[in-house]
matplotlib code that plots the C-alpha trace (Angstrom):
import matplotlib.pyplot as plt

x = [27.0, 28.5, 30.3, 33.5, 35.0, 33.7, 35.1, 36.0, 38.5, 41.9, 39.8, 37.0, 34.3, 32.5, 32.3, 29.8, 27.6, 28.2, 27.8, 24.7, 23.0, 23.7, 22.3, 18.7, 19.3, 19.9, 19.1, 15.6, 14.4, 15.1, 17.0, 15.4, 16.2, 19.9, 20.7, 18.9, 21.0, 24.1, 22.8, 22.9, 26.5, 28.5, 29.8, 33.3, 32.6, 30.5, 33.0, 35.9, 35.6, 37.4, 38.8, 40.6, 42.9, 45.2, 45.2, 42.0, 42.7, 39.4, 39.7, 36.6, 36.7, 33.5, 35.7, 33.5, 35.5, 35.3, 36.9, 34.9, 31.6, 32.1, 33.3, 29.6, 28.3, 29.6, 28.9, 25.4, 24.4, 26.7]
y = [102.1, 100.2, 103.0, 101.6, 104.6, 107.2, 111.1, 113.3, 112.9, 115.3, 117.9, 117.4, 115.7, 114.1, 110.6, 108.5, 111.7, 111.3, 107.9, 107.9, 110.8, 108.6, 106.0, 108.3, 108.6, 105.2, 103.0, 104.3, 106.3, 109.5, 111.7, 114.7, 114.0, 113.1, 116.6, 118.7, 117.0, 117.3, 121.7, 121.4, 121.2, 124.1, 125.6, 125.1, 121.6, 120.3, 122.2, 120.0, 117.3, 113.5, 113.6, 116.2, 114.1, 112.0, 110.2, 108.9, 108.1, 106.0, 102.1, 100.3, 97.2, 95.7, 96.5, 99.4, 101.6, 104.8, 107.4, 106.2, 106.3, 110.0, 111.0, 110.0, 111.2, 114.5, 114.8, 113.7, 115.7, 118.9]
z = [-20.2, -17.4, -16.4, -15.7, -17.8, -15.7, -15.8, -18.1, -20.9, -20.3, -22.7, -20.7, -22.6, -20.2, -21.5, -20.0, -20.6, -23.9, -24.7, -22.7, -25.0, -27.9, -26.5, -26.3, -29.8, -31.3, -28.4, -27.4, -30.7, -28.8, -31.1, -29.8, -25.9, -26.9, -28.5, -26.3, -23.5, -25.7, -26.0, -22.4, -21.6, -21.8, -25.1, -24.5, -24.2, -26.9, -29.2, -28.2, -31.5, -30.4, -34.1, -33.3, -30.7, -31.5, -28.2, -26.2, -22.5, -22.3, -23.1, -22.5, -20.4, -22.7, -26.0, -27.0, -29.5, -27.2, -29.4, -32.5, -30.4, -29.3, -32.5, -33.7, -30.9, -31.7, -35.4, -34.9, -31.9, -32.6]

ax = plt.figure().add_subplot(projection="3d")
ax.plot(x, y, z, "-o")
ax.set_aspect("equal")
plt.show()
């Protein structure tokens, strides 16, 4: 959450957004925030799944695993 990582991903998942909503979820107890900010972003995007790419972009400067943390992001949110 430092937000060293900034941007979007070259799919264009919007990762700090992403993280962030998870964080609602399992940092403050706030499941029901975290998806309905998840809902909010356009279709196209919260279709794209991390799992599906063989490749993240995003390394995390703080060692968090990026790819694994959307990719529970996404099939908890979704």
């Amino acid at each position: 959450m430092c937000g060293t990582c900034g941007g979007t991903c070259k799919r264009g998942v919007p990762v700090p957004d992403v993280l962030r909503f998870l964080t609602y979820a399992e940092g403050y107890g706030q499941f029901a925030l975290a998806r309905e900010r998840f809902l909010e972003m356009p279709r196209s995007v919260r279709d794209i799944r991390c799992r599906d790419c063989s490749r993240c972009t995003f390394k995390c400067a703080n060692g968090v695993a990026v790819r694994s943390r959307l990719t529970h992001a996404q099939d908890t949110l979704a």
